[in-house]
C-alpha positions in Angstrom: 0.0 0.0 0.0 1.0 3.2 -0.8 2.3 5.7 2.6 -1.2 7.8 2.3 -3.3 5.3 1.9 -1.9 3.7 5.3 -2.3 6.6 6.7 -5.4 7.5 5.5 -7.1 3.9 6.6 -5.1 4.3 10.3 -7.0 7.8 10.8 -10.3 6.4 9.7 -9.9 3.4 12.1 -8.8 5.9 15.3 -11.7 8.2 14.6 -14.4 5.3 14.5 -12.8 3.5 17.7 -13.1 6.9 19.2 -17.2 7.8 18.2 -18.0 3.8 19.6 -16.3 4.3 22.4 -18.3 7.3 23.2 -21.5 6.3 21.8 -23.1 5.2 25.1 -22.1 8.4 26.9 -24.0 10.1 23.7 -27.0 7.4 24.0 -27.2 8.6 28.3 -27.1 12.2 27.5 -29.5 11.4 25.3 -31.8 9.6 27.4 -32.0 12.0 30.6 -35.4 13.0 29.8 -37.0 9.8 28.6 -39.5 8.6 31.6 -41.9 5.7 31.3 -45.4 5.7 32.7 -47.1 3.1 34.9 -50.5 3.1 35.5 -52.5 0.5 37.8 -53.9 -2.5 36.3 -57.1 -2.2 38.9 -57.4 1.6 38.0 -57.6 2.3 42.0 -53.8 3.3 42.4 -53.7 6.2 39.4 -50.6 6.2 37.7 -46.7 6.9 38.0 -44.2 8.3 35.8 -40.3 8.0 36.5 -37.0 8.6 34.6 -35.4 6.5 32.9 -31.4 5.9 32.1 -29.6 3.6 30.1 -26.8 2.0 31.2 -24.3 -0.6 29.5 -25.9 -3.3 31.6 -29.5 -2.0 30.2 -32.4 0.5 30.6 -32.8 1.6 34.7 -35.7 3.8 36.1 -35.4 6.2 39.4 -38.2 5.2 42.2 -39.4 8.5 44.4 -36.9 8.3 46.8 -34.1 7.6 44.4 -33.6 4.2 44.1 -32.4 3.0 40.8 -34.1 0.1 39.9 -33.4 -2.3 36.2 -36.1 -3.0 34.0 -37.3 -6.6 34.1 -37.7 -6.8 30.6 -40.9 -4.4 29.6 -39.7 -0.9 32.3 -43.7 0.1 32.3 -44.7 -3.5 33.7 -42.0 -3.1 36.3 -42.7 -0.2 37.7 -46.1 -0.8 38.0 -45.2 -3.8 40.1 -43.0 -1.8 41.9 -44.4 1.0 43.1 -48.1 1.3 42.4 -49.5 -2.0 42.4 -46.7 -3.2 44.3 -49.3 -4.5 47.3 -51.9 -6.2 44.6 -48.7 -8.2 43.0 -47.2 -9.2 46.4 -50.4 -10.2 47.6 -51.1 -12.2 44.1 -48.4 -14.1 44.5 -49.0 -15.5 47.7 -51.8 -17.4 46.2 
């Protein structure tokens, strides 16, 4: 290969290990503001609506006191079991 070219392939291999290894930080910043909405499945507890981060490890919502808590697959189903039907669940599955 010819010097430039060499160097030209280099530089274009630095800059893309550079914007992957800052994509997640781009995908967080980007995320601050998303929130999910919970609302209960017996309509008696209203509804819920907490922020939501991703992380490497995957998507994490904030509780009311600050707790950071993963999403078990589907965020809006967990925190409706967590927070307000959290009662109804724990007594369902004691059945």
């Amino acid at each position: 290969m010819m010097p430039n070219v060499r160097r030209t392939l280099r530089s274009s291999a630095i800059i893309a290990l550079a914007i992957t290894s800052f994509a997640p930080v781009a995908v967080a910043a980007n995320l601050k503001s998303a929130t999910v909405t919970a609302c209960s499945t017996n309509g008696r507890h209203g509804c819920y609506t907490a922020p939501v981060r991703q992380t490497p490890l995957g998507p994490q919502m904030r509780l009311k006191h600050g707790t950071w808590i993963w999403c078990e697959g589907d965020c809006r189903d967990t925190l409706r079991r967590a927070t307000i039907d959290f009662w109804d669940d724990q007594r369902d599955r004691g059945r």
